[in-house]
C-alpha positions in Angstrom: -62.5 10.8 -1.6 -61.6 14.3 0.4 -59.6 16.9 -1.1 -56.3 17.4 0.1 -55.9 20.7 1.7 -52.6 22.6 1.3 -53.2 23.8 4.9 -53.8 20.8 7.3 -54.2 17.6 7.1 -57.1 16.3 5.6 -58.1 13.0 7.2 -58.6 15.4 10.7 -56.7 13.1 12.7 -54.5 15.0 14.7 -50.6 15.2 14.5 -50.1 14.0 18.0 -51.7 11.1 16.8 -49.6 9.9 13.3 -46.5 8.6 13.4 -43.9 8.3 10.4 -41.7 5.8 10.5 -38.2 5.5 8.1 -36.9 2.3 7.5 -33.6 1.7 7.2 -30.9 -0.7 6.9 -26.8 -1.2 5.8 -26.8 -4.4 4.4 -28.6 -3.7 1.0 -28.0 -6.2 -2.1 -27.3 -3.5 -4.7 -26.3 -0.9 -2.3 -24.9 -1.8 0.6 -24.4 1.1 3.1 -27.2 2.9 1.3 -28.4 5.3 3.9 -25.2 6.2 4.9 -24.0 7.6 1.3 -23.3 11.3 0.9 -25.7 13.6 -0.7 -24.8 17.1 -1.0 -22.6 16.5 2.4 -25.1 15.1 4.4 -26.0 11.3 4.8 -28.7 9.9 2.2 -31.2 8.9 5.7 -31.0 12.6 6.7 -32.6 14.1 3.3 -34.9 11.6 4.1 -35.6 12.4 8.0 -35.4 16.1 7.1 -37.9 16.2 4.2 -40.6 13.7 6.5 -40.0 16.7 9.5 -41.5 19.3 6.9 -44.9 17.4 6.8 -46.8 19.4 8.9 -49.6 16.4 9.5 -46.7 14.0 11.4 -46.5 14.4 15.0 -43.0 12.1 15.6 -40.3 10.9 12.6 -38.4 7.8 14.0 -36.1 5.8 11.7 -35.7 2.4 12.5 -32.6 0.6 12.0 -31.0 -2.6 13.3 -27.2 -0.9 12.4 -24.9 1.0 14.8 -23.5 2.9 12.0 -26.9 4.4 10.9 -28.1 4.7 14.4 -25.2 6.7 15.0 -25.6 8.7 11.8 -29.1 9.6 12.8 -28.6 10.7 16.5 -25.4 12.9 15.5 -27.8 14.9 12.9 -30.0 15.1 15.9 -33.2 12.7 14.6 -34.7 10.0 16.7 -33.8 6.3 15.8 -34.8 3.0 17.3 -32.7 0.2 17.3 -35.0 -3.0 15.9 -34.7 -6.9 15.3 -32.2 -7.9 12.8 -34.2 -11.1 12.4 -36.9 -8.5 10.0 -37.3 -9.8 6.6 -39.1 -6.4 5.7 -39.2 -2.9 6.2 -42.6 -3.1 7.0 -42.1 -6.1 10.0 -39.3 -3.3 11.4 -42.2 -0.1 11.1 -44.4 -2.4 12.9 -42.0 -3.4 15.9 -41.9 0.7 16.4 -45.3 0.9 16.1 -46.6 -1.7 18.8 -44.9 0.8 21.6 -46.6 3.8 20.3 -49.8 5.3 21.2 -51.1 6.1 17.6 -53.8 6.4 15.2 -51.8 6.0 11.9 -48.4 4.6 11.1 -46.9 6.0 7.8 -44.3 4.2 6.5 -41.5 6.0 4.6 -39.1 4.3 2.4 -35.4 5.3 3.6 -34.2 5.6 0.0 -36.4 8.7 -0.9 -34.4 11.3 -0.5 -36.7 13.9 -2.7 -39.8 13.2 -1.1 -42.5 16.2 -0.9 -43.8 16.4 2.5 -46.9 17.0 0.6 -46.9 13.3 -0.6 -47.8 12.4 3.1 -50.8 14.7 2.8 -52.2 13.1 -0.4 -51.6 9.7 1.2 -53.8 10.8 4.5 -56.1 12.3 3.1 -58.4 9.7 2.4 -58.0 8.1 6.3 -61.3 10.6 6.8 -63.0 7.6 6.1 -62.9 5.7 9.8 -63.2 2.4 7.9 -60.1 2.3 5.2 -57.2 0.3 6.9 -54.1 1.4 4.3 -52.9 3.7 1.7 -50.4 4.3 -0.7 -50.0 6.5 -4.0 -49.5 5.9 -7.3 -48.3 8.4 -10.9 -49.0 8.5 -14.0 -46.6 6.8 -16.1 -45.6 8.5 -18.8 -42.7 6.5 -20.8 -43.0 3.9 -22.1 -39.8 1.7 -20.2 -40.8 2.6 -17.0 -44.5 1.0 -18.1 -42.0 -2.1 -19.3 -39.6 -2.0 -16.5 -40.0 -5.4 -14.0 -38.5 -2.8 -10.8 -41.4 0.0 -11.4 -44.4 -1.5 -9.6 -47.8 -0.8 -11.7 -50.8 -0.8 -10.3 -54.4 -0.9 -11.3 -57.4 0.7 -9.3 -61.6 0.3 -9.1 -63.3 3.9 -9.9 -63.2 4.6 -6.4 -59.4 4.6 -6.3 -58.8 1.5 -4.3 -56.1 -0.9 -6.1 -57.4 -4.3 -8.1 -53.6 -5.8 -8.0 -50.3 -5.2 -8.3 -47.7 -6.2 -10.3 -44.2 -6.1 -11.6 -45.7 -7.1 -14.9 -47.0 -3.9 -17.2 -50.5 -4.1 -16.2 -53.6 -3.1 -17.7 -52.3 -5.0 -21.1 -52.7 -2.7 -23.9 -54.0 -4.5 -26.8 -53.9 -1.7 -28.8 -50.6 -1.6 -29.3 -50.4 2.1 -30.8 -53.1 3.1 -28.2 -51.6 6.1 -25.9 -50.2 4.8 -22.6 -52.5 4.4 -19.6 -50.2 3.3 -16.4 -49.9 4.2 -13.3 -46.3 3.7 -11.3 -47.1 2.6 -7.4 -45.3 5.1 -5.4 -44.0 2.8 -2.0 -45.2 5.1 0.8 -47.8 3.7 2.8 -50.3 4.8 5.4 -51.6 2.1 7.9 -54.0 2.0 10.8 -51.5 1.1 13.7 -54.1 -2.0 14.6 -54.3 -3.0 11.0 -51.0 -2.8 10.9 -50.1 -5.2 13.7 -52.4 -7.4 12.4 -50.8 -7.6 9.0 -47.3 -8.0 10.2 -48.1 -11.1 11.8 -50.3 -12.5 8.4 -48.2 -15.5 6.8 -47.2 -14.5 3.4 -49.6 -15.2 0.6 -49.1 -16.8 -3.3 -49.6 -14.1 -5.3 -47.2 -12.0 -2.8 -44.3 -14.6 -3.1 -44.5 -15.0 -6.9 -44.3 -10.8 -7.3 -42.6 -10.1 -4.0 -44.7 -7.2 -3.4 -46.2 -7.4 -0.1 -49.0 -5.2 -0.4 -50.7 -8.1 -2.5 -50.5 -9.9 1.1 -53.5 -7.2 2.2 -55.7 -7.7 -1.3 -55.3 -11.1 -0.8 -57.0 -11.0 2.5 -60.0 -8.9 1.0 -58.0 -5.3 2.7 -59.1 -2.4 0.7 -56.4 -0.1 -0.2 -56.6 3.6 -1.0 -54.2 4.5 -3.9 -53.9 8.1 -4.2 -52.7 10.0 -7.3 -50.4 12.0 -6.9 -48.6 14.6 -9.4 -45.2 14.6 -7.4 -42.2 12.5 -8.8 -40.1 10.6 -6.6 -36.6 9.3 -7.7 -36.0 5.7 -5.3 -32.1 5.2 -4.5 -31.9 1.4 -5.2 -28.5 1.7 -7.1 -25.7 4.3 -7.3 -26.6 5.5 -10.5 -29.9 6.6 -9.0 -28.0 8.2 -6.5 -26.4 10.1 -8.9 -29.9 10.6 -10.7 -30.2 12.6 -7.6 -27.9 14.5 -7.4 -28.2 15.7 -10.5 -31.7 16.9 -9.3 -30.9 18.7 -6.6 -28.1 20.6 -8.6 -31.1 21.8 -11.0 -33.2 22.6 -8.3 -30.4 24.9 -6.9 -29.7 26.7 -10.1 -33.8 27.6 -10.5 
């Protein structure tokens, strides 16, 4: 797998030719109006849009939204949006509606509820595109306590020595037998990299067993035999799926400020 280079990004496919694309929607279960909360004055979406911007390997940021409200959030910070079909079950169906009226290579999908994403994350997650055959990628961290390892809403995921994942689960996978053995985990980090045909292709797959019984969609690709990169990467990402995390959040950025 290629080294990621601090400098430029290392799959050598030019900007003009990835796309990032932000997902985002009001009506969320646990936190509805989600993108539209206020983080350090400035709507959650924007940290978001603002922090993908920095990535100097993305040519065009477009968040993709099927709300007024956000839309007009978005445009009045000054970042592109594109209204999509409310009838999407998934993020992923709304990055790919963008996608089939873009000229592109690769399609990253963004999560909108990542406010503290390093651009560098992108770079880790393209990096391994150098290879003209690999179709998607995501990353994945270390785990390093023990209730993330046990917690059903931290993804895990397990990899073949040449990084490319074996499953996914909600479950804490590999089982350690050993029950005093030290902890060997890895937390799936949900950005993705796609190729914008493979991408197409797998928006329009029917959903699959194993994906329904985890409801992680990603298992749709490794059901289909799709090899999938999974990068490691040493950044930490804290997901806003609640408004405690929002607060978790917050609380970062105040520390970062005072260092």
């Amino acid at each position: 797998m290629p080294p990621v280079s601090p400098q430029g990004n290392a799959s050598n496919i030019p900007p003009g030719k990835i796309v990032a694309v932000i997902p985002a929607r009001y009506a969320s279960t646990r936190f509805p109006g989600k993108p539209l909360a206020d983080l350090a004055g400035r709507p959650l979406i924007e940290h978001v849009y603002r922090r993908v911007t920095e990535c100097r390997a993305i040519g065009t940021v477009i968040i993709a939204t099927d709300d007024e409200r956000i839309r007009k959030a978005v445009e009045a910070f000054g970042g592109r949006v594109q209204m999509t079909n409310r009838a999407h079950v998934s993020g992923t169906d709304r990055v790919a509606e963008v996608a089939r009226a873009i000229d592109c290579e690769l399609v990253v999908n963004v999560q909108g509820d990542e406010p503290l994403i390093e651009p560098s994350m992108i770079e880790e997650a393209l990096a391994p595109f150098a290879d003209p055959a690999l179709q998607m990628g995501t990353l994945r961290r270390r785990i390093e306590d023990r209730a993330d390892f046990l917690d059903p809403h931290v993804t895990k995921v397990v990899v073949n020595g040449d990084g490319r994942a074996l499953y996914f689960s909600r479950t804490p996978i590999p089982h350690h037998r050993d029950s005093g053995a030290p902890l060997e985990a890895w937390k799936h980090v949900g950005l993705y990299v796609y190729r914008r045909r493979f991408l197409l292709e797998f928006a329009r797959m029917l959903p699959t067993p194993l994906e329904g019984l985890e409801a992680l969609e990603q298992l749709r690709a490794i059901e289909h035999g799709v090899a999938i990169a999974v990068v490691e990467t040493r950044h930490n990402s804290i997901g806003v799926d609640t408004p405690d995390d929002l607060e978790k959040v917050r609380r970062a950025l105040g520390a970062a400020a005072r260092t």
